[in-house]
N, C-alpha and C positions, 0 to 999 in steps of 0.2 A: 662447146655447144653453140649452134648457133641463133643469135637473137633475132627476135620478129621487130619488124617495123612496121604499124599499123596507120593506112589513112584512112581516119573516120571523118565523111564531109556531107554533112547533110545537104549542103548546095557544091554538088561536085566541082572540083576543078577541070579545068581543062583535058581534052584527049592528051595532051601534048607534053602538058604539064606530066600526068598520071605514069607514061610511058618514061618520061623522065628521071622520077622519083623510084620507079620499081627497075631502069637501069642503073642508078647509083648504088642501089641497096645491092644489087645483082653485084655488081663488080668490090663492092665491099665484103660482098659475104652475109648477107641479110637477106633474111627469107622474109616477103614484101604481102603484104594482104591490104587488099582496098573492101571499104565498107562506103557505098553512095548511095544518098538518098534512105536514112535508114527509117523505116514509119516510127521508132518509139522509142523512148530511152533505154528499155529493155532490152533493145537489139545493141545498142550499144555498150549496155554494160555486158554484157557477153561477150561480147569480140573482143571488149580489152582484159580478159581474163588474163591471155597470156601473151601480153603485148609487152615486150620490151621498153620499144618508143612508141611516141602518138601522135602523127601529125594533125591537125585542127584546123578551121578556117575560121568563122563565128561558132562553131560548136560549144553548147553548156559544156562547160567539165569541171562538174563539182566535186564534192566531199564523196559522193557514193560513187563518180566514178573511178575518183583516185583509190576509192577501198577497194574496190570491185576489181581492178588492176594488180595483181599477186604480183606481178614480174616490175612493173615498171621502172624504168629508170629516171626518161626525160620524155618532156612534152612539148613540142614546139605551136605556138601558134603561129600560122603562116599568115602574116601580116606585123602591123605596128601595136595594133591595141591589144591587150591582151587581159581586159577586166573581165571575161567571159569564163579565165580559170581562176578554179580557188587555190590562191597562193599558201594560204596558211594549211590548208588540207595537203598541199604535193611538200609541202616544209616537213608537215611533219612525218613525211612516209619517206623522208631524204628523197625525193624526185624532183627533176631538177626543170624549172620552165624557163624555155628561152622565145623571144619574138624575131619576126628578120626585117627591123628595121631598114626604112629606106627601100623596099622592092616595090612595093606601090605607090612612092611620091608624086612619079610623073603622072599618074594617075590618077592622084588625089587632086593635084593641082591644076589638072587641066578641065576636072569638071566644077574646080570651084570659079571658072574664067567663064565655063562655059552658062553656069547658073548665073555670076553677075551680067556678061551680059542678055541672058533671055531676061532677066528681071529690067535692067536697062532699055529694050528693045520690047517695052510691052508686051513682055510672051509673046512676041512675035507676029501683031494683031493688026498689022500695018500702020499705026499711028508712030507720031512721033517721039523719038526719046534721046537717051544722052549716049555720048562716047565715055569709055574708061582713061585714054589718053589727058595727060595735066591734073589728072585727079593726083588725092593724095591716099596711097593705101598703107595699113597697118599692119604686120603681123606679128600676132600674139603665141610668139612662141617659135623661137627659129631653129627648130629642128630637120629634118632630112625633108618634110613637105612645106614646112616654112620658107625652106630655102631656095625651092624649085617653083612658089609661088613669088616671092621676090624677082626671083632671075626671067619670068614670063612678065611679071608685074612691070620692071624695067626698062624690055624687049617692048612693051606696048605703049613706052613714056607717061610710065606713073612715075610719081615722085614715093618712094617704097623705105618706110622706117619699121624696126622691128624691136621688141623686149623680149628681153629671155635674160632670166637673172644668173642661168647656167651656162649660158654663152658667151666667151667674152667677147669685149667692146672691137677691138683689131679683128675678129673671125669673121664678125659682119661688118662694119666697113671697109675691109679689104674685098668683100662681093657689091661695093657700092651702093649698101643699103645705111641710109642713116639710124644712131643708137641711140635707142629713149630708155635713161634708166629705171624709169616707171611707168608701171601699165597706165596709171591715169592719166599721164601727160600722151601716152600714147594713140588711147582715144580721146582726148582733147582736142588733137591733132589730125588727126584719121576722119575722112570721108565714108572709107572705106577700111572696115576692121576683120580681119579672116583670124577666127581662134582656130589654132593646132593644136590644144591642149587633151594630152592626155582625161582619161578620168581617172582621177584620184582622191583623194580625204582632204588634200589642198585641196583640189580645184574643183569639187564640187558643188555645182550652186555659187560658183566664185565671179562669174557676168553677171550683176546686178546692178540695182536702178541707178546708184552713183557711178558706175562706168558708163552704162549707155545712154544719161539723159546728159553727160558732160561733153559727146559727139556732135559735130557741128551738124548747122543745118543740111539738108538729105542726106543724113547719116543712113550708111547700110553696113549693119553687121552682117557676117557670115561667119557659117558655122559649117564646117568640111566634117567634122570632129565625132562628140559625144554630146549628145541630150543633155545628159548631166551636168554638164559645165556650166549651162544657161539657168537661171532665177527666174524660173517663169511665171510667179507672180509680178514680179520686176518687169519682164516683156511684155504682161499684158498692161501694165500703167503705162510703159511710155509709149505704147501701139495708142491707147486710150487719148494720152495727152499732146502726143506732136503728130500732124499727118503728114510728117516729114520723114517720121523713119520709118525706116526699111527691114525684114530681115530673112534670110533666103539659107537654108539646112538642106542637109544630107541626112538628116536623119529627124521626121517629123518628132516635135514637143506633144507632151500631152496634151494640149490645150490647141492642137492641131486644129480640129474643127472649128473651133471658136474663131479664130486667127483665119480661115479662108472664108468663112462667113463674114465675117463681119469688118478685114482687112485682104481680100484677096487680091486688091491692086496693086500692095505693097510689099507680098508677102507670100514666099514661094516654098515649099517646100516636094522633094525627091518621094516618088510612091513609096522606095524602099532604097536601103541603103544604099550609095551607087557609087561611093567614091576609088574604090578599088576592083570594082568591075569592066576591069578591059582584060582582053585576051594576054595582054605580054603582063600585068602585073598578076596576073595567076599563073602565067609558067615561070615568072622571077620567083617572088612567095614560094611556091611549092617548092622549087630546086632547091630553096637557099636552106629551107626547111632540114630536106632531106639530107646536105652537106654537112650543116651541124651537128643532126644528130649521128653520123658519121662518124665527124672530128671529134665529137666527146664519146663515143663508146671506143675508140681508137687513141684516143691521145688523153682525154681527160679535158679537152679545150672548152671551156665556159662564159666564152665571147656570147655576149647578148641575153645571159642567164637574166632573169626578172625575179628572182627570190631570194 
C-alpha cells in the first residue's frame, strides 16, 4: 500500500523546495499532498487523517493533531527547533519526530552579523559607531549554527571563544575557537554573547541577571535562538541599571514594547522571526526533510529522531 507524505506549512516553503520534496516522494513511491497556507487548525486536522508522514515548518502539532493523524508514522520538522511538536503525545502513539539540523545555519548565522552590525551602525542613521573586528565574541552553545557564527566571527577578526558542555574541548579548538568550560567565565569574557541554545526544561529562563550583569562594559547579548532561554525580568534590571548593555533578537520578548520605549538605542529586535528565512535554507530544510522520512519508511534509519 502505498504511504502519503503530507506538507502542512502554514508559511509556505519555497516553489523550489515544494517541487523537490513531491520529486523525492515521487521516485520513492509516495503519494505527496501539499496543504499551504491553511486558514485554521481544522484544516489541518483533516488533511492529516491519513498522512503517513508530516513535513512542518513552525507549524503547532499538538496532542489533537497527533490523535487526529490515524496513520502516522513520523514527523519531521524542517528546521533545528522543534519545541512547536508535542513529543510526549507522537511517544505515545509510537510516531517518530526527527529535525534536519544544520540546513539553516548559514542562515541563522549570517543574520545574527547582520543584526550586530545594524545595531553597531546605529540602525544605520548615519552617525557614528563601532566595528566588530578585535572585539571579543562568545558562543553559547557550539552546535551546527554556533559553529558557522565562529568561522564568520573569525573571518571578520573577532577574537571567538565558545561553551557547550556536549562538545568537546579538541572539536572547538581544532576550528580555532578558544574553550571556556563554563558559561560564566564565558560571559565574563565576551563583549559579545550570541545564545544558540535550544528551548528546553534546562535552558529555560537560564540567561539571567548573574550571566548578563557579569559581561564587560558595552556588553551585547544576542539572541538568534528562543525567547525562552532569556529571564526577562533579569533583562529588564540590567537594561534598568547599565546604559551599557545592549541586546538585539530574532525573536521579540514579551516585554518587547517596554524595551523600544524606553531603550530603543540599545535594543533591536526582528518584526518576526527571520533567522532561517533565506531561499537556500528552505529548499535545504525541506529536502533533507523529505529524505528522512524516506530513509526511515525504507530502512528504518532514525538519524535526527528527537523523542
Amino acid at each position: 500500500m502505498m504511504h502519503t507524505i503530507l506538507v502542512a506549512t502554514e508559511k509556505p516553503f519555497a516553489r523550489v523546495a515544494v517541487d523537490g520534496i513531491a520529486a523525492i516522494a515521487k521516485e520513492a513511491g509516495l503519494e505527496f499532498r501539499l496543504l499551504e497556507k491553511y486558514p485554521d487548525k481544522e484544516t489541518l486536522l483533516k488533511a492529516v487523517g491519513d498522512a503517513d508522514a508530516l513535513i512542518v515548518r513552525s507549524d503547532i502539532v499538538d496532542k489533537a493533531v497527533i490523535q487526529a493523524a490515524n496513520k502516522l508514522k513520523i514527523v519531521v520538522r524542517a528546521g533545528a527547533g522543534y519545541d512547536n511538536i508535542d513529543l510526549e503525545a507522537a511517544t505515545a502513539k509510537s510516531v517518530v519526530v526527527m529535525n534536519t539540523p544544520g540546513q539553516n545555519a548559514n542562515a541563522v548565522a549570517e543574520l545574527t552579523f547582520g543584526m550586530m552590525i545594524y545595531l553597531n551602525r546605529n540602525f544605520f542613521n548615519g552617525t557614528s559607531g563601532v566595528e566588530l573586528r578585535g572585539k571579543t565574541l562568545g558562543l553559547h552553545a557550539y552546535g551546527h549554527v554556533g559553529r558557522v557564527i565562529g568561522l564568520i566571527g573569525r573571518g571578520m577578526g573577532m577574537d571567538v571563544f565558545a561553551n557547550d558542555p556536549y562538545v568537546e574541548k579538541i572539536f572547538i579548538e581544532n576550528d580555532g575557537v578558544k574553550y571556556v568550560p563554563e558559561k560564566k567565565d564565558l560571559y565574563r569574557t565576551c563583549q559579545y554573547v550570541v545564545v544558540c541554545l535550544p528551548a528546553s526544561t534546562e535552558t529555560r529562563e537560564s540567561i539571567d541577571y548573574t550571566l548578563m550583569s557579569s559581561m564587560p562594559e558595552g556588553a551585547t547579548l544576542v539572541n538568534p535562538a528562543r525567547k525562552e532561554v532569556i529571564h526577562e525580568p533579569s533583562l529588564l534590571k540590567i537594561f534598568a541599571e547599565r546604559k551599557d548593555f545592549r541586546y538585539i533578537t530574532d525573536v521579540a520578548p514579551n516585554c518587547n514594547e517596554q524595551l523600544k520605549n524606553e531603550y530603543g538605542n540599545r535594543y533591536y529586535a526582528t518584526p518576526k522571526k527571520m533567522a532561517a528565512q533565506t531561499e537556500e535554507a528552505n529548499i535545504n530544510a525541506g529536502l533533507a526533510a523529505a529524505r528522512q522520512i524516506v530513509n526511515y519508511l525504507e530502512k528504518g534509519d532514525r538519524t535526527f529522531q528527537v523523542n
